[in-house]
C-alpha atoms as a printed R data frame, in Angstrom:
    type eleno elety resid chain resno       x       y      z
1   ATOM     1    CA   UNK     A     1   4.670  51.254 12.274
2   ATOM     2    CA   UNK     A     2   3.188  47.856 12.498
3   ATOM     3    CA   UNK     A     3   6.076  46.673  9.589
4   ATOM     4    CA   UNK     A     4   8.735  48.393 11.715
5   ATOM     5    CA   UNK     A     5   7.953  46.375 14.617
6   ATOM     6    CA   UNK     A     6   8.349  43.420 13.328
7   ATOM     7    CA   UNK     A     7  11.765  44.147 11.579
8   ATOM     8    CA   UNK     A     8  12.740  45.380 14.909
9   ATOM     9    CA   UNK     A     9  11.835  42.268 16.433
10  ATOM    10    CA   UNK     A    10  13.502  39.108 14.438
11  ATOM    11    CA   UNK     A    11  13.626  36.810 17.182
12  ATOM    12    CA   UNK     A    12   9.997  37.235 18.433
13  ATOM    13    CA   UNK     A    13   8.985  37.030 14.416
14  ATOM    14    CA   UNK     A    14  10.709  33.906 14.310
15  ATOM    15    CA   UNK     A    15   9.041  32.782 17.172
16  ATOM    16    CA   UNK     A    16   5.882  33.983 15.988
17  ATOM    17    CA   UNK     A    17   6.575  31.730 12.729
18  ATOM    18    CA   UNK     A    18   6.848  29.254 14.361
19  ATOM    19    CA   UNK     A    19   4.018  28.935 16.071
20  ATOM    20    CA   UNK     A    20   2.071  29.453 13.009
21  ATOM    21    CA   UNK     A    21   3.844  26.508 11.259
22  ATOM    22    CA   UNK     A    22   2.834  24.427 14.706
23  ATOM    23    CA   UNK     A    23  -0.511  25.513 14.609
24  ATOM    24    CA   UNK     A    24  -0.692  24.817 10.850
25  ATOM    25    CA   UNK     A    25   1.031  21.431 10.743
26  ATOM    26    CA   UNK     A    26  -1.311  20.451 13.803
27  ATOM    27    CA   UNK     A    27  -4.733  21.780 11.951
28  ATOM    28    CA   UNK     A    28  -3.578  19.539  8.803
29  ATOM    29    CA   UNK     A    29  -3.183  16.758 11.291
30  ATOM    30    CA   UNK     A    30   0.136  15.819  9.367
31  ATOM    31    CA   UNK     A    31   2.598  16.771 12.251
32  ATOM    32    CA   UNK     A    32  -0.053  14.894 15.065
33  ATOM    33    CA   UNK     A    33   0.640  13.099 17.273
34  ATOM    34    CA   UNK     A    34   3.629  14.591 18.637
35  ATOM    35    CA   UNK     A    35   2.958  13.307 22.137
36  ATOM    36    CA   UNK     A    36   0.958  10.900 24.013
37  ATOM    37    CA   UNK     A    37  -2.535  10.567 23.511
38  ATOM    38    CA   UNK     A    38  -4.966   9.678 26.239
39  ATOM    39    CA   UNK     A    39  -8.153   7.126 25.367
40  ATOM    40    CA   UNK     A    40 -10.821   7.570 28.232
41  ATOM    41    CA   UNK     A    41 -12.824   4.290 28.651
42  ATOM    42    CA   UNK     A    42 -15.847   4.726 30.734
43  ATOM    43    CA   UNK     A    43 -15.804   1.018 32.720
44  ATOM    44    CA   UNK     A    44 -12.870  -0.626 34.307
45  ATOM    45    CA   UNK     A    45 -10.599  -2.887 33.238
46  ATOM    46    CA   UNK     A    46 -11.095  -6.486 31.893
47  ATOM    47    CA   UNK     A    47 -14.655  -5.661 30.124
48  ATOM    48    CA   UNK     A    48 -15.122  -5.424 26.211
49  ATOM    49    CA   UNK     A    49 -14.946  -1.879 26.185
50  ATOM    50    CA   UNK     A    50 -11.382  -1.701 27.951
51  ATOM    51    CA   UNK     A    51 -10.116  -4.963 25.863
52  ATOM    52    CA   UNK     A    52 -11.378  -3.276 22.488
53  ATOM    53    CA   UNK     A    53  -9.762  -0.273 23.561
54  ATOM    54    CA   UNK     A    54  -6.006  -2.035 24.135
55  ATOM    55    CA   UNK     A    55  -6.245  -4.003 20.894
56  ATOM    56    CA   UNK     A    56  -6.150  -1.051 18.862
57  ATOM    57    CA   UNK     A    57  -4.062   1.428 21.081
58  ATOM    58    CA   UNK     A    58  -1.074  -1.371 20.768
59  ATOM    59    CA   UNK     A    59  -0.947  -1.324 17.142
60  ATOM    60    CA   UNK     A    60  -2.044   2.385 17.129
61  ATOM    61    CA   UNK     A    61   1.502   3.170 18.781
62  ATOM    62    CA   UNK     A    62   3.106   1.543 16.913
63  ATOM    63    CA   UNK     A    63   1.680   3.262 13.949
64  ATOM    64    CA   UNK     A    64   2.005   7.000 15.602
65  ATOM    65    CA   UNK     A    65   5.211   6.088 17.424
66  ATOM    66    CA   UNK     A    66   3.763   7.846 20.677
67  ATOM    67    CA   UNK     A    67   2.574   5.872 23.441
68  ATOM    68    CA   UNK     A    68  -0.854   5.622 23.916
69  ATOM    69    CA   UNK     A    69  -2.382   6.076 27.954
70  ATOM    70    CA   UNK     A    70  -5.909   3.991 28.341
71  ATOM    71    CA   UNK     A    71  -7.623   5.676 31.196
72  ATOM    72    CA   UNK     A    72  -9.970   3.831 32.857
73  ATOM    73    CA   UNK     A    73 -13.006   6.373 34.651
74  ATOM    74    CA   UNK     A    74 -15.499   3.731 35.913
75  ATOM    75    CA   UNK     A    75 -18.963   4.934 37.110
76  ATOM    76    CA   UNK     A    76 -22.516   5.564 36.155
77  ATOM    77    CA   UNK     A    77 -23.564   3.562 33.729
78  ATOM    78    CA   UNK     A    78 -20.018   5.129 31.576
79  ATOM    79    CA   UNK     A    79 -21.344   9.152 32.429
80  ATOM    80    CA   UNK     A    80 -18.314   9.786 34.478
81  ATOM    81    CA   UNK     A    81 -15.729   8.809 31.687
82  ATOM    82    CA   UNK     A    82 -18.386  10.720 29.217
83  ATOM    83    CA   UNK     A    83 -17.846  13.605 31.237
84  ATOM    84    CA   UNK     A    84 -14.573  13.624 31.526
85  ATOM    85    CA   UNK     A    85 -14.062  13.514 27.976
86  ATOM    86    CA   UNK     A    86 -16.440  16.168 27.028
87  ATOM    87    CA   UNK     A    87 -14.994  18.617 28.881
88  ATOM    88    CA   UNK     A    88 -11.321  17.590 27.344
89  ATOM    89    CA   UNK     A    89  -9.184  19.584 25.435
90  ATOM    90    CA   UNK     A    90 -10.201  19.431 21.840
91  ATOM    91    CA   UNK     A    91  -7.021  19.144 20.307
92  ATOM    92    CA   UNK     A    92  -6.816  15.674 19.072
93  ATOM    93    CA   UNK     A    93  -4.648  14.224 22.522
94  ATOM    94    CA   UNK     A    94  -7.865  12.988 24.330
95  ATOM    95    CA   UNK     A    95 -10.410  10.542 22.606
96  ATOM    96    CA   UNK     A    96 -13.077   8.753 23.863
97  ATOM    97    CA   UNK     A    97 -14.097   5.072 23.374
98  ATOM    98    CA   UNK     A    98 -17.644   4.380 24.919
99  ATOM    99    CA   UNK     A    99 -19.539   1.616 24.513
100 ATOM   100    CA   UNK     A   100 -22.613   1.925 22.300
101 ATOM   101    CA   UNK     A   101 -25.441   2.303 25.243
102 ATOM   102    CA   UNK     A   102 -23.140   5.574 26.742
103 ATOM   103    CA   UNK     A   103 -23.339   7.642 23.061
104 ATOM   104    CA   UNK     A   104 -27.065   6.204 22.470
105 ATOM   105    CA   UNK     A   105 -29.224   5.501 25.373
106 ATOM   106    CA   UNK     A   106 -28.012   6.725 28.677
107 ATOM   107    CA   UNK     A   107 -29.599  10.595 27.671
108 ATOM   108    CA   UNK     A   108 -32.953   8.372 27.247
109 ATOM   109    CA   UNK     A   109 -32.168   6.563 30.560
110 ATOM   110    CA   UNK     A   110 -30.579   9.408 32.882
111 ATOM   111    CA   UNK     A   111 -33.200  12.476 33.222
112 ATOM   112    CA   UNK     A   112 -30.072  14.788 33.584
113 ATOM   113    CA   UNK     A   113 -26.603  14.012 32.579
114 ATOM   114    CA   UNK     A   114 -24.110  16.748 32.790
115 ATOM   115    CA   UNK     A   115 -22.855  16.472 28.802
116 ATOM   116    CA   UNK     A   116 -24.990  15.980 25.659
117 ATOM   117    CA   UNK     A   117 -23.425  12.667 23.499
118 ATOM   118    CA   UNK     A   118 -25.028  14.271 20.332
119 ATOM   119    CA   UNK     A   119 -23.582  17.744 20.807
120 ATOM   120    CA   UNK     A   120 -20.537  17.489 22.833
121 ATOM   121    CA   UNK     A   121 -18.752  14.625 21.007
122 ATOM   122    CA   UNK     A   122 -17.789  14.216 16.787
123 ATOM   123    CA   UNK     A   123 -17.665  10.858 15.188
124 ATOM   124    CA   UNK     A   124 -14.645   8.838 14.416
125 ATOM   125    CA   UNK     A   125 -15.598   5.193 13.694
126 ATOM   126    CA   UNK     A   126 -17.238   2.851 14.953
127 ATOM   127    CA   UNK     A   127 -14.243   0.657 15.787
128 ATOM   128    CA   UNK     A   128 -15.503  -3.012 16.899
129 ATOM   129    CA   UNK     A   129 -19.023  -5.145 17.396
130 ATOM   130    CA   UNK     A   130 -20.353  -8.398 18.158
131 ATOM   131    CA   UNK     A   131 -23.021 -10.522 20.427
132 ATOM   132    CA   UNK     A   132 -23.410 -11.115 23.876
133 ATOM   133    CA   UNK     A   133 -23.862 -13.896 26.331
134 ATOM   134    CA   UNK     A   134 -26.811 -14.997 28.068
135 ATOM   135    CA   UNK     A   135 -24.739 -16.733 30.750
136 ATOM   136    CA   UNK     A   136 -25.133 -18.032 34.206
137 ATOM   137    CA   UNK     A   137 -23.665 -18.954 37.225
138 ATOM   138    CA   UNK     A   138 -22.541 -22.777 38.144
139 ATOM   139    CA   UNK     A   139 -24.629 -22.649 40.781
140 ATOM   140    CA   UNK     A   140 -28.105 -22.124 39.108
141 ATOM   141    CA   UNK     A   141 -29.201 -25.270 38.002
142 ATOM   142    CA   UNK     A   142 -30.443 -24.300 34.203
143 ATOM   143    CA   UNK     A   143 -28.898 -26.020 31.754
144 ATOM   144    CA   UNK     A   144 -30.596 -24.011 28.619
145 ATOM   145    CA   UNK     A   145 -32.271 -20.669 27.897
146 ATOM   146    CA   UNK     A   146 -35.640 -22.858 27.785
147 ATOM   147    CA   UNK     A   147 -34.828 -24.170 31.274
148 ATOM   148    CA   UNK     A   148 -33.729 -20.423 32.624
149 ATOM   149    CA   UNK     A   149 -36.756 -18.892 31.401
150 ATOM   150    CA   UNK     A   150 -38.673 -22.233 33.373
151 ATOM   151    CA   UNK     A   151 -36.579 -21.101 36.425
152 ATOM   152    CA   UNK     A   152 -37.257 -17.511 36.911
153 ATOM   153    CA   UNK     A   153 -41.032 -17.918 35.941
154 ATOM   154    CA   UNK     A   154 -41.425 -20.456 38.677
155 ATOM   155    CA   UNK     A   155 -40.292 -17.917 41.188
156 ATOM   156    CA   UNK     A   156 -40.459 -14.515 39.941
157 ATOM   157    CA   UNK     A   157 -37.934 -11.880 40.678
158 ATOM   158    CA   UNK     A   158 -35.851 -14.242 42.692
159 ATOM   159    CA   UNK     A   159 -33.273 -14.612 40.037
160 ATOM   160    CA   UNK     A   160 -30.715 -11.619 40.306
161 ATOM   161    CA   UNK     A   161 -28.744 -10.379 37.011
162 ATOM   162    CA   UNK     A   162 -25.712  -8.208 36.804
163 ATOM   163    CA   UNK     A   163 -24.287  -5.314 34.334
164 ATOM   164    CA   UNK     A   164 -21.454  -2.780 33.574
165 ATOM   165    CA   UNK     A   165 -23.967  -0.494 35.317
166 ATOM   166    CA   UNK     A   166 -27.155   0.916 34.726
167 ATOM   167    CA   UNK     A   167 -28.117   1.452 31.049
168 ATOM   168    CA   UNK     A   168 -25.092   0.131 29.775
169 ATOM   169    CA   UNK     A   169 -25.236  -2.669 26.935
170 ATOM   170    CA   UNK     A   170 -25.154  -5.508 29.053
171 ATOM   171    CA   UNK     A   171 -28.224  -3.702 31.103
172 ATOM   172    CA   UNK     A   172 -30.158  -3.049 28.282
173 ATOM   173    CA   UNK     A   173 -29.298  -7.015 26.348
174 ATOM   174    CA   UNK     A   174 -30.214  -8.481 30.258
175 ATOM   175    CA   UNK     A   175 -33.807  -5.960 29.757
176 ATOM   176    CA   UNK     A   176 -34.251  -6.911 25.933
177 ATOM   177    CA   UNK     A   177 -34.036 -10.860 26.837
178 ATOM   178    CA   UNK     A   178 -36.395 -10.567 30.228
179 ATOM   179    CA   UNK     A   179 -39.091  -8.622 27.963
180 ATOM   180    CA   UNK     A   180 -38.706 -10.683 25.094
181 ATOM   181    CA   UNK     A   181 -38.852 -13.629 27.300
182 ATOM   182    CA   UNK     A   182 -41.814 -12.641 29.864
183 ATOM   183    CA   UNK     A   183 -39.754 -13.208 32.838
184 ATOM   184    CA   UNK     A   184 -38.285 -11.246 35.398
185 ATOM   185    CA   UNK     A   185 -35.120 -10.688 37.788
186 ATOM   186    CA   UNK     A   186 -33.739  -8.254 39.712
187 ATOM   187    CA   UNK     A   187 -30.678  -5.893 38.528
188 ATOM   188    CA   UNK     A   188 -27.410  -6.000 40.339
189 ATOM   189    CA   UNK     A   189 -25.206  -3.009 38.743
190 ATOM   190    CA   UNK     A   190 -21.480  -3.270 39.078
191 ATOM   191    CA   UNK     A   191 -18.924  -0.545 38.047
192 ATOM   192    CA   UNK     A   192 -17.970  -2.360 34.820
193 ATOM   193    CA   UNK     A   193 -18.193  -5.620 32.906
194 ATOM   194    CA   UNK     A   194 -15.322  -6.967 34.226
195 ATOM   195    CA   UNK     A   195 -16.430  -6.508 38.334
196 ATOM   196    CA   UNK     A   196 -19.649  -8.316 37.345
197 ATOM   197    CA   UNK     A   197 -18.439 -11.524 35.361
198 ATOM   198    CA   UNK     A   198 -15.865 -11.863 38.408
199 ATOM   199    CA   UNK     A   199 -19.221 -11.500 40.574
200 ATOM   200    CA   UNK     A   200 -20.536 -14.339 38.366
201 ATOM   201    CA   UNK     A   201 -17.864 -16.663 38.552
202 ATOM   202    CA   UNK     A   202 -18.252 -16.351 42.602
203 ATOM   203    CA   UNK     A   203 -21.747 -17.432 42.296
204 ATOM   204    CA   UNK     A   204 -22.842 -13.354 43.799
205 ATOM   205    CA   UNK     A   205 -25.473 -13.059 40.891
206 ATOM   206    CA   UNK     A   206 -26.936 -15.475 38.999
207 ATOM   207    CA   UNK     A   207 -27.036 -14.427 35.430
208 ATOM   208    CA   UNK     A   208 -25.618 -11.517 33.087
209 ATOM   209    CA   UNK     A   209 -25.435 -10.747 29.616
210 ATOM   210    CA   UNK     A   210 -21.674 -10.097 29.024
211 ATOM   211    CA   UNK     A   211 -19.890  -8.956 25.670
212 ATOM   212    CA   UNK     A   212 -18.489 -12.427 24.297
213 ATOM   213    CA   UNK     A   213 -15.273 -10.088 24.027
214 ATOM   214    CA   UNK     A   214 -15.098  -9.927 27.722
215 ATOM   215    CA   UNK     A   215 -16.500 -13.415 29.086
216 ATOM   216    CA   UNK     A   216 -15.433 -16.013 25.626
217 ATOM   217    CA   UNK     A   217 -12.309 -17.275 27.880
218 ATOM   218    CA   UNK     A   218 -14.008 -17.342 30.715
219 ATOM   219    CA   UNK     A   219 -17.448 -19.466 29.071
220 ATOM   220    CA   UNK     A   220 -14.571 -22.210 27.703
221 ATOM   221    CA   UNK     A   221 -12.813 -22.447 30.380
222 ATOM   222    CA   UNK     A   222 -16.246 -23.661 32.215
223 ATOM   223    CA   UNK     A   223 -16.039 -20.837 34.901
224 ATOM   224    CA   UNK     A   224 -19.444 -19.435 33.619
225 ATOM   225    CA   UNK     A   225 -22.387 -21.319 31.508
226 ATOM   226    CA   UNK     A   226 -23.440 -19.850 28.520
227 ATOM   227    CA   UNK     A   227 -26.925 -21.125 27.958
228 ATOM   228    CA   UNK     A   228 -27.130 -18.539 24.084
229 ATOM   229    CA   UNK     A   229 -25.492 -15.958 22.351
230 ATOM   230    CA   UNK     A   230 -27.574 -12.923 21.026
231 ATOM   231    CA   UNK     A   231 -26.445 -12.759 17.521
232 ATOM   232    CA   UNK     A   232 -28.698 -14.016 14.931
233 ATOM   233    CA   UNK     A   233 -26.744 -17.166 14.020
234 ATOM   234    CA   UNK     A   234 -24.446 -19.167 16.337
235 ATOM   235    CA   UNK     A   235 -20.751 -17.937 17.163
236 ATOM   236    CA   UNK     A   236 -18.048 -19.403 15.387
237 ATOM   237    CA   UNK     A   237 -15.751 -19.667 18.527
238 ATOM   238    CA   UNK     A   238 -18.876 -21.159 20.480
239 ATOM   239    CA   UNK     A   239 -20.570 -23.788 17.665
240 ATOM   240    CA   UNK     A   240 -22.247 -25.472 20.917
241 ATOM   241    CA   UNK     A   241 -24.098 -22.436 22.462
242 ATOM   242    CA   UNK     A   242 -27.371 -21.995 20.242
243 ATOM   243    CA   UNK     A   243 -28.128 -18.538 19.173
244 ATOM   244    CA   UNK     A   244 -31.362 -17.251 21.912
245 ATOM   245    CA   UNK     A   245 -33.215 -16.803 18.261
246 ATOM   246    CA   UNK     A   246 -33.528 -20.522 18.625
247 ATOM   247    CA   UNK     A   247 -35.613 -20.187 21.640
248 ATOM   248    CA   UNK     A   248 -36.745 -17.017 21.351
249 ATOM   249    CA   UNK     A   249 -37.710 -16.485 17.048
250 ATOM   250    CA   UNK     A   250 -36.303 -13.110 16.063
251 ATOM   251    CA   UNK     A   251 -34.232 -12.057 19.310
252 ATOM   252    CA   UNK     A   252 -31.160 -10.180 18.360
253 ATOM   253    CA   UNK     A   253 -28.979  -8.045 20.825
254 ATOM   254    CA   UNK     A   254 -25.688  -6.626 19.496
255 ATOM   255    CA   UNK     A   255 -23.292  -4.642 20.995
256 ATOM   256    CA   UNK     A   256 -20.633  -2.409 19.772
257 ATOM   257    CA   UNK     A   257 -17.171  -0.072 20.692
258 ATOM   258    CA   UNK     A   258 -16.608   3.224 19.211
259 ATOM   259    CA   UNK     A   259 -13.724   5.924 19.283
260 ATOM   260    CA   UNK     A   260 -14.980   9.592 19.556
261 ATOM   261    CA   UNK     A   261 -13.467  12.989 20.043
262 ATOM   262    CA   UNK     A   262 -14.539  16.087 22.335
263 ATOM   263    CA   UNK     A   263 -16.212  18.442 19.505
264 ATOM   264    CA   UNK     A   264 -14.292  21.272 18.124
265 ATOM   265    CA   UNK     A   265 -10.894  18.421 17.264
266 ATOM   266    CA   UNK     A   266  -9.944  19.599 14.105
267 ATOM   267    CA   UNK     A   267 -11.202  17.929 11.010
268 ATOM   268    CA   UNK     A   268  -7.691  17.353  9.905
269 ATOM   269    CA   UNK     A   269  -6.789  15.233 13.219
270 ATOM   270    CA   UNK     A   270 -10.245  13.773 13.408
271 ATOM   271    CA   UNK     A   271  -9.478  12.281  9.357
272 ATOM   272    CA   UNK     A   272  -6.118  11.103 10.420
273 ATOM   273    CA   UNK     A   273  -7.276   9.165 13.872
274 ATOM   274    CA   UNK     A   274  -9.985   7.419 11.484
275 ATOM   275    CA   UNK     A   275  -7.840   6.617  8.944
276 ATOM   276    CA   UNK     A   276  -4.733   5.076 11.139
277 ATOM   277    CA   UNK     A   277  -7.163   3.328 12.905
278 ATOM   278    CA   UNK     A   278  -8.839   1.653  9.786
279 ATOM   279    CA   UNK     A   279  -5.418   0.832  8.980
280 ATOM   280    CA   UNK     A   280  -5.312  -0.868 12.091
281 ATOM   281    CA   UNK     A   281  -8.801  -2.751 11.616
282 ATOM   282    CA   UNK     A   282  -7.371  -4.405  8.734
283 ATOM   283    CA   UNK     A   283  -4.273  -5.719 10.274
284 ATOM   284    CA   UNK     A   284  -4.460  -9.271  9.820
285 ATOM   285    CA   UNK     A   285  -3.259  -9.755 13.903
286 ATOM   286    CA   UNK     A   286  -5.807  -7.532 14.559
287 ATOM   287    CA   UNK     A   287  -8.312  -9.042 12.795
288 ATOM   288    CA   UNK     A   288  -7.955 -12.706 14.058
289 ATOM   289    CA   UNK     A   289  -7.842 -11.811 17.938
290 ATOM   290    CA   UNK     A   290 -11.129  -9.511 17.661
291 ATOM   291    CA   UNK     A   291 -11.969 -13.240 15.269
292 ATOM   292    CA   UNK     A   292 -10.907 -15.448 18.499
293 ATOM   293    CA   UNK     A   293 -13.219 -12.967 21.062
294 ATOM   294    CA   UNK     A   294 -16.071 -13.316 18.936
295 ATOM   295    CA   UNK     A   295 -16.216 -10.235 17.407
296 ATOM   296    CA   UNK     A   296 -16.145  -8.216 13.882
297 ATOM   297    CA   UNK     A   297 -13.908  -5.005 13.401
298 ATOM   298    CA   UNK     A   298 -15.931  -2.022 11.938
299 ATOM   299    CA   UNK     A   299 -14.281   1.089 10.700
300 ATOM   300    CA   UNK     A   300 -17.265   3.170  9.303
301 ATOM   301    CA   UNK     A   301 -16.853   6.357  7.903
302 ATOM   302    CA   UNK     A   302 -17.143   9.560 10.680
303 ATOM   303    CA   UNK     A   303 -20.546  10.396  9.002
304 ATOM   304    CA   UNK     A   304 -22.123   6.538  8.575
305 ATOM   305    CA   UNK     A   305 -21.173   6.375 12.385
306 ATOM   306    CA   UNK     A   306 -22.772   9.783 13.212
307 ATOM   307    CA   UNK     A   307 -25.524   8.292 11.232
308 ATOM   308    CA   UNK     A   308 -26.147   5.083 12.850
309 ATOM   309    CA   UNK     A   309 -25.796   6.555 16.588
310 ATOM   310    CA   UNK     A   310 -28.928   8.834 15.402
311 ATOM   311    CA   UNK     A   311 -30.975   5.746 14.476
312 ATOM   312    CA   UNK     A   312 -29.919   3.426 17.230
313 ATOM   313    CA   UNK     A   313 -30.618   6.576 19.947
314 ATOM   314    CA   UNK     A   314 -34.203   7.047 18.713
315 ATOM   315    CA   UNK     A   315 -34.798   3.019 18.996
316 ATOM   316    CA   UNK     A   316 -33.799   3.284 22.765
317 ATOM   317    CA   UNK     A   317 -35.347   6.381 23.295
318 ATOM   318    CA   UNK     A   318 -38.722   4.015 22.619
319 ATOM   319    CA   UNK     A   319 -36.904   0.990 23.915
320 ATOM   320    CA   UNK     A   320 -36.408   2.658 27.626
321 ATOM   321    CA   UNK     A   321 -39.740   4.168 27.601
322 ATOM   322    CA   UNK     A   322 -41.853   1.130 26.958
323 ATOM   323    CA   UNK     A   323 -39.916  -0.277 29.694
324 ATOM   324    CA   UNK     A   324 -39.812   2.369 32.087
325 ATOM   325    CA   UNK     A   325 -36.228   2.126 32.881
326 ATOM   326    CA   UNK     A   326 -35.164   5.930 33.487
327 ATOM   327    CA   UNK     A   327 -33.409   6.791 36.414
328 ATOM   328    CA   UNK     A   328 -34.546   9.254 38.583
């Protein structure tokens, strides 16, 4: 009966066909993407995350001929975005491109958070990286880290700092300095990297720790002073701003950009995003504006990424506590 049916029926069997070709070319990940695809970033425009985020998705384009959307969800410390994404379709057309702290230490930081990085997202590469800025307003009157760390010791807690939000990267860099340092200041959180450099610039708060790849134009155009950079060695693009290692012996704060997917995208899609976007990393365009923003393209494997978000999340998860910085 089952065979007559379908002879019966040669139009809904060619349908039927159809779909199963659609649903096979899709599961290769050889027919994708056949439409737009949507990149959440979890912090508004004009910070690191949102500027890694364009770099690639311009080039990406170009390489999937679809158009690309960046959708900015700005809000707790990058959980609203996170959340967002989690709950997305897994089908390949919504990815996910946090900032390191969102997939490693804001589960440490949050005591409940309404989506589990480890189990609701799957690797895809770890796309971009590089050091921060210890910077400072005009107004405050330190002309070095030494001289900063003078400053706020004089009059403790009277020096206010500013982040993408709490437990984001530039949070957790402003927390790593103030410990390593012995000092400390009071947090400011802004809804993104960008909102808080502009409250910089104004002279609002009086120091951050921004992603060079959001504040380098900013720091030589003399809007902002940046007193060190937290990489181990000096920046290239800044030969004149000492590395805080040279103050502080064996400091090191480094931030990174990722792309993940909502688990349950196919493996097929999942090895084609990573591999167009490698392709993309080693554009030589590509390559020399992350260069000019002070910062190194990545392109790890899915599982070396998986694997290094395990490590780093266990270092916070000691990190945070030390400090007491969960949020209640």
């Amino acid at each position: 009966m089952r065979n007559c049916r379908w002879l019966a029926l040669p139009a809904a069997l060619g349908v039927a066909f159809a779909a199963l070709a659609l649903t096979a070319s899709t599961s290769s990940g050889q027919a994708y993407p056949t439409r737009p695809v949507r990149i959440i970033v979890p912090f508004s425009p004009g910070g690191a995350t949102d500027v890694v985020t364009r770099i690639v998705s311009l080039r990406l384009t170009e390489v999937w001929g679809q158009s690309i959307v960046v959708d900015n969800r700005a809000g707790a410390g990058g959980n609203i975005g996170a959340d967002l994404a989690a709950k997305a379709t897994p089908d390949g057309y919504t990815l996910f491109m946090p900032s390191g702290s969102v997939m490693t230490a804001n589960q440490h930081m949050y005591r409940k958070l309404p989506f589990d990085a480890e189990r609701d997202f799957v690797a895809v590469t770890n796309v971009a990286g590089g050091p921060q800025a210890i910077a400072v307003s005009g107004k405050v009157p330190a002309k070095s880290l030494k001289e900063l760390i003078a400053l706020a010791k004089a009059k403790p807690g009277s020096i206010t700092f500013g982040s993408a939000g709490i437990g984001t990267q530039t949070h957790l860099a402003a927390e790593n300095f103030l410990y390593t340092a012995g000092i400390e200041a009071t947090h400011v959180p802004y809804k993104g990297e960008g909102p808080a450099i502009q409250e910089l610039i104004g002279g609002q708060i009086q120091m951050l720790t921004p992603n060079l790849g959001a504040s380098i134009g900013f720091i030589k155009q003399g809007r902002i002073r940046a007193l060190a950079v937290t990489g181990r060695q000096r920046s290239p693009q800044l030969p004149d701003v000492p590395a805080a290692a040279e103050t502080l012996p064996g400091f090191e704060n480094v931030g990174w950009f990722g792309l993940v997917a909502p688990r349950g995208t196919p493996k097929a899609v999942i090895a084609k995003v990573h591999r167009d976007v490698v392709r993309v990393l080693g554009m030589p365009d590509v390559k020399k504006r992350f260069e000019d923003l002070g910062m190194s393209p990545i392109g790890n494997t899915p599982a070396e990424f998986t694997k290094a978000m395990k490590e780093e999340s266990a270092h916070w998860a000691k990190v945070i506590k030390e400090r007491k910085l969960q949020v209640r």
